[in-house]
C-alpha positions as a printed Julia matrix, in Angstrom:
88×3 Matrix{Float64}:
 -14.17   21.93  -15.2
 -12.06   18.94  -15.73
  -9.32   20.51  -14.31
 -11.11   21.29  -11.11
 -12.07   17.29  -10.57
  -8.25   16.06  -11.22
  -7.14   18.64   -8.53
 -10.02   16.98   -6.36
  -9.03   13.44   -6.59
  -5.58   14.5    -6.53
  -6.18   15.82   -2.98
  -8.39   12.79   -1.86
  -5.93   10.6    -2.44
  -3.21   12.69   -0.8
  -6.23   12.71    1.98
  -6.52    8.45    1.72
  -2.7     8.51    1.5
  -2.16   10.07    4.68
  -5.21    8.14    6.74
  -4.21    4.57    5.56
  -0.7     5.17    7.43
  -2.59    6.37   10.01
  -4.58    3.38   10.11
  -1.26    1.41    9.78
   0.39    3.26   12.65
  -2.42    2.78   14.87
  -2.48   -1.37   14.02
   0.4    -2.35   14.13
   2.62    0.87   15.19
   4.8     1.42   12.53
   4.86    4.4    11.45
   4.26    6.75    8.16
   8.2     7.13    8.23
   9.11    3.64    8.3
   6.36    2.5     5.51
   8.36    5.2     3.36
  11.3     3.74    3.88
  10.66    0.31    3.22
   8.46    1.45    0.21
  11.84    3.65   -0.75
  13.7     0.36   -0.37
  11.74   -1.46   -2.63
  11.14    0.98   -5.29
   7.68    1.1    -5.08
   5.19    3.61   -5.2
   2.63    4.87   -2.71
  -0.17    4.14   -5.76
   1.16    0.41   -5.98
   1.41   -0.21   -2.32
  -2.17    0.74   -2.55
  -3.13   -1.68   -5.21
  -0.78   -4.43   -2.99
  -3.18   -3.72    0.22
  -6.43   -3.76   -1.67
  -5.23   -7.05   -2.97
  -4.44   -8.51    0.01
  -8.13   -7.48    1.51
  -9.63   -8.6    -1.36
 -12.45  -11.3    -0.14
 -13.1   -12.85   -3.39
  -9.88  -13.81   -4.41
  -8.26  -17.36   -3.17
  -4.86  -17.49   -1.98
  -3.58  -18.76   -4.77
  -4.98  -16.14   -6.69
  -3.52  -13.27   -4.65
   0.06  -15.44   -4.72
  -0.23  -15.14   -8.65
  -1.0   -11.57   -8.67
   1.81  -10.57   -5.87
   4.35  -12.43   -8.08
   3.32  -10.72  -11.24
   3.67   -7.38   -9.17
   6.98   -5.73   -9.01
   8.5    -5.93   -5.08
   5.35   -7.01   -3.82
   6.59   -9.84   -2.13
   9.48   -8.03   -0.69
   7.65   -5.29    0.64
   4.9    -8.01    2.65
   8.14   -9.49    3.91
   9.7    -6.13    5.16
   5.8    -5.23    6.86
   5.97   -8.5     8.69
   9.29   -8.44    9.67
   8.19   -4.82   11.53
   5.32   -6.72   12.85
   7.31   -9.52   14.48
């Protein structure tokens, strides 16, 4: 039974994977190719740039909060820096 639920919310998140760079792509137009890239770049996972964008939406955290947690996480600022870069 447990088995069943891991393979679940392993597919959900492929699922949330895949509609967030949608999402992205649709913003801002850069695509599911070029996230990859830059996420390649920076050595950073797909589960951390998750945890990096949740962050940033985060409403109850201050700025200066969210600065303290990006510099405690690893390439976090870099990758921000490579998204706007794309955006600009």
């Amino acid at each position: 039974m447990n088995n069943q639920w891991q393979k679940k919310a392993k597919q959900a998140q492929k699922e949330t994977d895949v509609e967030l760079a949608d999402q992205i792509n649709h913003l801002t137009g850069i695509d599911s190719n070029s996230i990859n890239a830059l996420l390649a770049e920076n050595s950073m996972n797909k589960d951390d740039f998750n945890q990096l964008i949740k962050l940033i939406k985060d409403q109850t955290k201050s700025n200066n909060e969210k600065i303290k947690a990006l510099s405690n996480m690893q390439n976090g600022l870099e990758i921000l820096v490579g998204l706007v870069g794309k955006l600009i």
